[in-house]
C-alpha positions in Angstrom: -13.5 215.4 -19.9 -14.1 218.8 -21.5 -10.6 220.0 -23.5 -9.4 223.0 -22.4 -9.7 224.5 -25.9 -13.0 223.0 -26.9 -14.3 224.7 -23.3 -13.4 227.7 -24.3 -14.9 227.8 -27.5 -18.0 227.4 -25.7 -17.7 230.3 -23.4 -16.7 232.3 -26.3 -19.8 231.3 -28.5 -21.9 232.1 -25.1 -20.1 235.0 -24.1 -20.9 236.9 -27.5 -24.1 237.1 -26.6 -24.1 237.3 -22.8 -21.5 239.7 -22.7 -22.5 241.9 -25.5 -26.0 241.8 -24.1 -24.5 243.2 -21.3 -22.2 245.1 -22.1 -24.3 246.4 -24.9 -26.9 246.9 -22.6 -24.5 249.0 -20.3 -23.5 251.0 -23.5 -27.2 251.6 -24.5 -28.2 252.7 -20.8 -25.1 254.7 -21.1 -26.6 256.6 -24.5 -29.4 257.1 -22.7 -28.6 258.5 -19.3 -24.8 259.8 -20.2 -24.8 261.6 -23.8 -26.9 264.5 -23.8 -26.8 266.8 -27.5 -27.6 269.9 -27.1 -25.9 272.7 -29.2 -23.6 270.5 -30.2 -21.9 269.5 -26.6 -22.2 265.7 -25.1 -21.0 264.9 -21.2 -20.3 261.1 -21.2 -18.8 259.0 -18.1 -16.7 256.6 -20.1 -16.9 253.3 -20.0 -13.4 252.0 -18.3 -10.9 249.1 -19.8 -8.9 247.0 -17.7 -6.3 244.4 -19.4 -6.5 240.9 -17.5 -4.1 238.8 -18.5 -4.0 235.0 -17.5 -1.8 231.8 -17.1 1.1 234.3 -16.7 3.8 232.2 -14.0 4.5 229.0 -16.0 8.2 228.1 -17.3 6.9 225.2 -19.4 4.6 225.9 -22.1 3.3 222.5 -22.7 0.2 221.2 -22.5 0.5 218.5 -20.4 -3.8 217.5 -19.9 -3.0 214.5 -21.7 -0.9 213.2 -18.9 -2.7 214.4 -16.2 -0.7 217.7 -16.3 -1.8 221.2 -16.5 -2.8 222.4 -20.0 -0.3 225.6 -19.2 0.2 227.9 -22.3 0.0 225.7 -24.5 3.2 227.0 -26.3 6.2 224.7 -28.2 8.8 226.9 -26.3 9.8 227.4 -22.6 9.0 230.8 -21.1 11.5 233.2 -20.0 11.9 236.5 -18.2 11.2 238.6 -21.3 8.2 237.3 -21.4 7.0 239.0 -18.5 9.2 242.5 -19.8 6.2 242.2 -22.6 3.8 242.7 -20.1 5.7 245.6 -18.2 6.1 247.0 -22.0 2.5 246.4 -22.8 1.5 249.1 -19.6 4.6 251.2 -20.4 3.1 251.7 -23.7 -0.3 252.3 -22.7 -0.2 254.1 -19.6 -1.6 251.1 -17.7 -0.9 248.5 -14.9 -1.9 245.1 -16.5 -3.2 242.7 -14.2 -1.2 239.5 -14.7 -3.2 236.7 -13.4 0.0 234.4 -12.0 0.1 230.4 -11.5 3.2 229.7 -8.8 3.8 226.0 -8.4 6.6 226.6 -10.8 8.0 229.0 -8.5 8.1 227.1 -5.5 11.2 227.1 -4.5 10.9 224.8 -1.0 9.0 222.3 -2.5 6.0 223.8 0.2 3.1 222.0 -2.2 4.2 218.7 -1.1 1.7 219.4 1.6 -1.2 220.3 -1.0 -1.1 216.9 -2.5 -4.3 218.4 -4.5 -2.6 221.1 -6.3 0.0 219.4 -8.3 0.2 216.6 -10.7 3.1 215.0 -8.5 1.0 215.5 -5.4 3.1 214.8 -2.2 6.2 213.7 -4.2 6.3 217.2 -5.7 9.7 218.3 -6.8 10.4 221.7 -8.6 13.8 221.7 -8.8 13.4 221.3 -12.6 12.5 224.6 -12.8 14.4 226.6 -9.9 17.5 228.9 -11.5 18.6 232.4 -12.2 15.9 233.0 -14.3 13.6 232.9 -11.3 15.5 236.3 -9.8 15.7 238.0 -13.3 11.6 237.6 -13.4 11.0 238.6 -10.2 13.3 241.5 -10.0 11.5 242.9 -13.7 8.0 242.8 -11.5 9.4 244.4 -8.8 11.1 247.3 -10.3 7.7 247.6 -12.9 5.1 247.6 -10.3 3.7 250.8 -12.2 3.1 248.7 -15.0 2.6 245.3 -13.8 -0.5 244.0 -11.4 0.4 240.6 -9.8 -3.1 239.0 -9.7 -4.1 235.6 -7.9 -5.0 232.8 -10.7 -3.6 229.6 -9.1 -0.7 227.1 -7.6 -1.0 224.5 -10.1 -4.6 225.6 -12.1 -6.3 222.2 -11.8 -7.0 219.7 -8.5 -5.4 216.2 -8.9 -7.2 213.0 -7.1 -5.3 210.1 -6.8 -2.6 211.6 -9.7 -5.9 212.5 -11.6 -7.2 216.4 -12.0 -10.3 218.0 -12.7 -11.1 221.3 -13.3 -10.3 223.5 -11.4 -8.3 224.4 -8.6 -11.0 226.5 -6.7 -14.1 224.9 -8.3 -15.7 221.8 -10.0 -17.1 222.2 -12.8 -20.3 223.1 -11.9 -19.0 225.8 -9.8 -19.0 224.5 -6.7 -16.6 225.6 -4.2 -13.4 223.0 -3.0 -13.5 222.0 0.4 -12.8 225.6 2.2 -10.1 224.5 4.1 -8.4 223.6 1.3 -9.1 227.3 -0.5 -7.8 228.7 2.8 -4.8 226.6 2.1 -4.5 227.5 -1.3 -4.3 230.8 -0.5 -1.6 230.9 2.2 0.7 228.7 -0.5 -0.2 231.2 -2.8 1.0 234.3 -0.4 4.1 232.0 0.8 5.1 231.5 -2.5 5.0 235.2 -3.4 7.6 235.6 -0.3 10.1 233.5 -1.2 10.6 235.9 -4.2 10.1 239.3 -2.2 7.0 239.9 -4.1 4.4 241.3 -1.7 1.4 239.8 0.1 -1.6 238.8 -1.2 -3.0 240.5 -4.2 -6.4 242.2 -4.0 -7.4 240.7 -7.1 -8.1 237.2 -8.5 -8.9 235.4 -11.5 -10.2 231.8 -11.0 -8.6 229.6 -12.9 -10.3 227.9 -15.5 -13.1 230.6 -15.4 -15.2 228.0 -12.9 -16.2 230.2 -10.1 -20.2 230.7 -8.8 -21.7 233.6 -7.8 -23.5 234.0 -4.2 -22.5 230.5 -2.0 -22.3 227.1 -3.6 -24.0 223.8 -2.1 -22.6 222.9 0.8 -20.8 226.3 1.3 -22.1 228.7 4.0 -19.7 231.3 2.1 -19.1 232.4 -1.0 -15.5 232.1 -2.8 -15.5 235.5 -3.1 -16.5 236.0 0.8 -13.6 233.7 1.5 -11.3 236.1 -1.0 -12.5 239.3 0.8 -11.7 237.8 4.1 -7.8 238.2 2.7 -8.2 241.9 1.5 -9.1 240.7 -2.2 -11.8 243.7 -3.8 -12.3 242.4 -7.4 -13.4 239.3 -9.0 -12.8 238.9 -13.2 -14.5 236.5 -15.1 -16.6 235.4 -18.1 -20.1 235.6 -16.5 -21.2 233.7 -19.9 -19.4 230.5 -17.8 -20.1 231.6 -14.4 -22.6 229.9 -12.2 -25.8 231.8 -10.6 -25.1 234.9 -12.9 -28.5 235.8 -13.1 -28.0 237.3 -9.5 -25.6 240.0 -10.4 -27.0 243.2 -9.7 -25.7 245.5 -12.5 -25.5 244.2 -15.4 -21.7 243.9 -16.1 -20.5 243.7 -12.5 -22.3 242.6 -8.9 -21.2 242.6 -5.6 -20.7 238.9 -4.0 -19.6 239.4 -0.3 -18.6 242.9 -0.6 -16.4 242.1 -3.7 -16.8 243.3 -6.8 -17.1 240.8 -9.7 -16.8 242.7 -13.4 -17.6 240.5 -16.3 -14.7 239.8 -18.6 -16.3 238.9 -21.7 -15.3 237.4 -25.0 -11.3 237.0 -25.5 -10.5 238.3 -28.9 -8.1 235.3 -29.5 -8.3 231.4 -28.2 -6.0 230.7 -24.8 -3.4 229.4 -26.8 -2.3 231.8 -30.0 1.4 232.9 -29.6 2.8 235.7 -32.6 -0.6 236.9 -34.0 -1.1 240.2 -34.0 -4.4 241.3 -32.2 -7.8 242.7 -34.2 -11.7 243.1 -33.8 -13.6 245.2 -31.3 -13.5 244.7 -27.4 -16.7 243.5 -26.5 -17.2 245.3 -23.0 -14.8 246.5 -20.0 -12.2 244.0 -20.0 -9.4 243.4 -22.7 -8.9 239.0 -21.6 -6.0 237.5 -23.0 -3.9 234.9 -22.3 -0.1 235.4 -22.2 0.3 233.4 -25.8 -1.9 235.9 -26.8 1.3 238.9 -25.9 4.1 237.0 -27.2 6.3 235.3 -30.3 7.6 232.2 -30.3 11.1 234.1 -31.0 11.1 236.0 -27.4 13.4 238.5 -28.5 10.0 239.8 -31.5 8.2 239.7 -28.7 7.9 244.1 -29.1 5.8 243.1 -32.6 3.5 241.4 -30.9 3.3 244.1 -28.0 3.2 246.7 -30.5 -0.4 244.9 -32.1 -1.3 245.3 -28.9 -0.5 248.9 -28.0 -2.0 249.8 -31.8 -5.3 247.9 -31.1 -5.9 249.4 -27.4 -4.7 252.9 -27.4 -7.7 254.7 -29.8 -10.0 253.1 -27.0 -8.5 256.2 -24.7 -9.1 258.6 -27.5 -12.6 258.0 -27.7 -15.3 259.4 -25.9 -17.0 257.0 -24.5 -14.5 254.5 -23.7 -11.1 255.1 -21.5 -8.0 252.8 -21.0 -7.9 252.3 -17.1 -4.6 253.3 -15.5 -5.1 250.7 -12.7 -7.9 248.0 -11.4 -8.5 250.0 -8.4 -9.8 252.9 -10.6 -11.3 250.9 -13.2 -13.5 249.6 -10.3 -14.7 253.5 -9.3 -14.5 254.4 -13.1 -17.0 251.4 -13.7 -19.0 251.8 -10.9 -19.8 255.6 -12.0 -20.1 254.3 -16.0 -23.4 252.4 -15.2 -24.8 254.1 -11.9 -24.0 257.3 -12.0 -26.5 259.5 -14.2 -25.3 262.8 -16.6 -28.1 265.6 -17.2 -27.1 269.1 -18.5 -28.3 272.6 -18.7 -27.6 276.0 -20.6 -24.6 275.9 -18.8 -23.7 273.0 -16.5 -23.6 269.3 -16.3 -25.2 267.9 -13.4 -24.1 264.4 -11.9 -26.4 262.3 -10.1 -24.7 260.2 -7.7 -27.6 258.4 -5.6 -27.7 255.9 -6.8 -23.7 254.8 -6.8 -23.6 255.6 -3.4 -25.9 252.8 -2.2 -23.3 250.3 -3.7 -21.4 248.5 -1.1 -18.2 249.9 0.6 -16.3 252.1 -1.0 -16.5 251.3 -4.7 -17.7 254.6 -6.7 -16.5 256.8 -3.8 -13.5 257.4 -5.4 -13.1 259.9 -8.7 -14.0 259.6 -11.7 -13.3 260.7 -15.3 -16.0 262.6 -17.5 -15.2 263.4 -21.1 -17.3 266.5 -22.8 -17.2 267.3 -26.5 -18.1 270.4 -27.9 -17.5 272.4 -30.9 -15.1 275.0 -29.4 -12.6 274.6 -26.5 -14.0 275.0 -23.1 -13.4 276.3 -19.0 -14.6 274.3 -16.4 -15.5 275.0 -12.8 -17.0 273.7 -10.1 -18.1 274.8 -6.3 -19.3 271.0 -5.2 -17.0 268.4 -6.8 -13.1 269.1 -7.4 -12.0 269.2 -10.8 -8.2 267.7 -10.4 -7.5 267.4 -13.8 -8.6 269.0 -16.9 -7.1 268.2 -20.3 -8.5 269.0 -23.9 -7.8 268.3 -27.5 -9.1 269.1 -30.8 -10.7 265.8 -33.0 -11.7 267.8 -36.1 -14.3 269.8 -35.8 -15.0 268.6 -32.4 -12.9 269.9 -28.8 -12.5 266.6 -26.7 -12.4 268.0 -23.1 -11.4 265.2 -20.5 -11.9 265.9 -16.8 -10.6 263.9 -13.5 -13.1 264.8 -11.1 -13.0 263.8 -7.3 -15.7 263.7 -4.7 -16.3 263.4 -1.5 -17.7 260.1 0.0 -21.2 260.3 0.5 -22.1 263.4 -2.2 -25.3 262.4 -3.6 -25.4 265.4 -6.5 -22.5 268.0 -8.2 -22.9 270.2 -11.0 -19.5 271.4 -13.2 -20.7 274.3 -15.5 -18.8 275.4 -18.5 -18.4 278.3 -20.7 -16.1 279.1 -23.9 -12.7 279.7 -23.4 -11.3 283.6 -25.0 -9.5 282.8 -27.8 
């Protein structure tokens, strides 16, 4: 059996050239269609950045694959509710909501998986009263009071499936990709949601992670569904995950994201650092729209220097936002629209305008790309805006030396196929 780490030295080696290819190849077409020089001024829909987080949830962090356990975190410490302030201080810092993809079995307070003999190591003599104390209220009441700053995000009960006391990756797939029996994905899911109650933390999220990054594309043998079908069935939008490792990604439809069911699936890349590294501080470039991490990755074996490690974070992240073609994405919701618009929607300009061509973003399925969008414009002088057939909400501008950096919200109405913003120099 594949280890964990070794498995995801292979997606990593794969996903530098899948995902750069495309998410390059999204950049390129972005040069191409999106930056326009004339006179000095370029109109760019920047590409968005969502922070996806996984294997948040456990209170061990061993790795316990040796004895038929769950690798966890991988960590020589037990976690502990500051561990999930970083994450809340991580989107503080940034302006964000970080989607923290959550594993629950150690949260079960009633002992409920007993009836899932397939999601825990212990099957139906499953017994978390190990891990079932104060510190369970003191996490949960940090995610509550940070939902600003804090996307809960489905990733898994236990992470793996166990047979007979013996697992194999993962909890929604083989390792081929393959769904699990759907019944037991159904199953899964209302665990996952009843789990989620017993700490007052919502229903289900509209996100999801799979665990293990084993997840196919379109329906799997046997299947009449897709996972993701099944996942949209429960109000779930968006799908994150390596497409490097994902099965039947040749059938994605644009580049770096597709639409399986109705749901959006968004290619998450290359990690910068391996699922275990705790106290490092971050570096290298982002290789496409999602920042993957795993929660080692955001924390210090001493919880309380847990900030420094934050802080690497916040410093490596936050010139993303002051560039022009990238942005930091406030939430996933957003960064879906913002996406969408990044690779279908097309940027032309004139003497005096920049005209948005939204045809083709509005034959994507339901309602991804209606929503608004952000365009940055740089030019050598500051700049007005105005627009009769697209609203310009927001309109912000700052000077990068020689250059004006102009950054607009812009909202639309569903169904507008074209809108032109024109421009002219501000007196002063």
């Amino acid at each position: 059996m594949t280890h964990r780490r070794e498995f995801l030295n292979d997606v990593a080696r794969m996903a530098a050239g899948v995902a750069l290819g495309a998410a390059g190849a999204s950049r390129v077409r972005g040069a191409e269609r999106k930056a326009m020089p004339r006179d000095g001024l370029t109109a760019v829909i920047p590409m968005p950045l969502q922070v996806v987080i996984d294997d948040v949830g456990w209170w061990s962090g061993e790795d316990g694959s040796e004895r038929q356990e769950p690798y966890r975190t991988g960590i020589d410490r037990r976690h502990v509710p500051a561990d999930y302030h970083a994450i809340v201080e991580l989107g503080r810092a940034l302006g964000i909501r970080p989607q923290a993809a959550t594993v629950l079995c150690e949260w079960d307070k009633e002992n409920i998986l007993r009836t899932l003999p397939e999601s825990t190591w212990m099957g139906a003599e499953w017994d978390n009263r190990r891990w079932v104390g104060p510190w369970l209220e003191e996490a949960a009441d940090i995610i509550r009071r940070n939902q600003a700053h804090y996307e809960l995000t489905i990733h898994g009960l236990g992470h793996e499936h166990w047979t007979n006391g013996r697992y194999t990756r993962a909890e929604w797939a083989d390792e081929s990709g393959t769904m699990r029996p759907r019944e037991q994905v159904e199953a899964h899911l209302d665990a996952f949601e009843a789990i989620l109650a017993q700490h007052r933390l919502g229903g289900l999220p509209r996100s999801f992670v799979p665990t293990a990054f084993r997840h196919r594309f379109g329906p799997t043998d046997g299947h009449a569904v897709s996972m993701a079908e099944v996942l949209g069935s429960r109000g779930v939008t968006y799908i994150n995950t390596p497409f490097a490792s994902m099965a039947n990604a040749d059938a994605v439809q644009h580049g770096v994201f597709g639409f399986d069911a109705g749901v959006m699936t968004v290619d998450r890349g290359d990690d910068l650092l391996d699922w275990d590294v705790i106290g490092q501080v971050p570096g290298g470039p982002l290789n496409g729209p999602t920042c993957g991490l795993h929660w080692p990755n955001l924390l210090h074996p001493d919880p309380e220097r847990n900030p420094e490690i934050v802080a690497g974070w916040v410093a490596l992240l936050a010139p993303y936002d002051d560039r022009a073609d990238t942005m930091l994405a406030s939430d996933s919701v957003l960064f879906q629209h913002q996406l969408a618009h990044h690779v279908c929607t097309r940027v032309a300009r004139s003497a005096d305008a920049i005209d948005l061509d939204f045809r083709e973003t509005v034959r994507l399925p339901g309602p991804v790309g209606e929503g608004g969008l952000t365009l940055k414009v740089r030019s050598a002088s500051a700049l007005g805006f105005s627009s009769d057939t697209v609203e310009i909400a927001t309109s912000a501008s700052r000077r990068a030396g020689d250059e004006v950096l102009h950054t607009l919200r812009l909202e639309r109405r569903p169904g507008l196929e074209r809108a032109r913003v024109r421009f002219a120099p501000t007196p002063g």
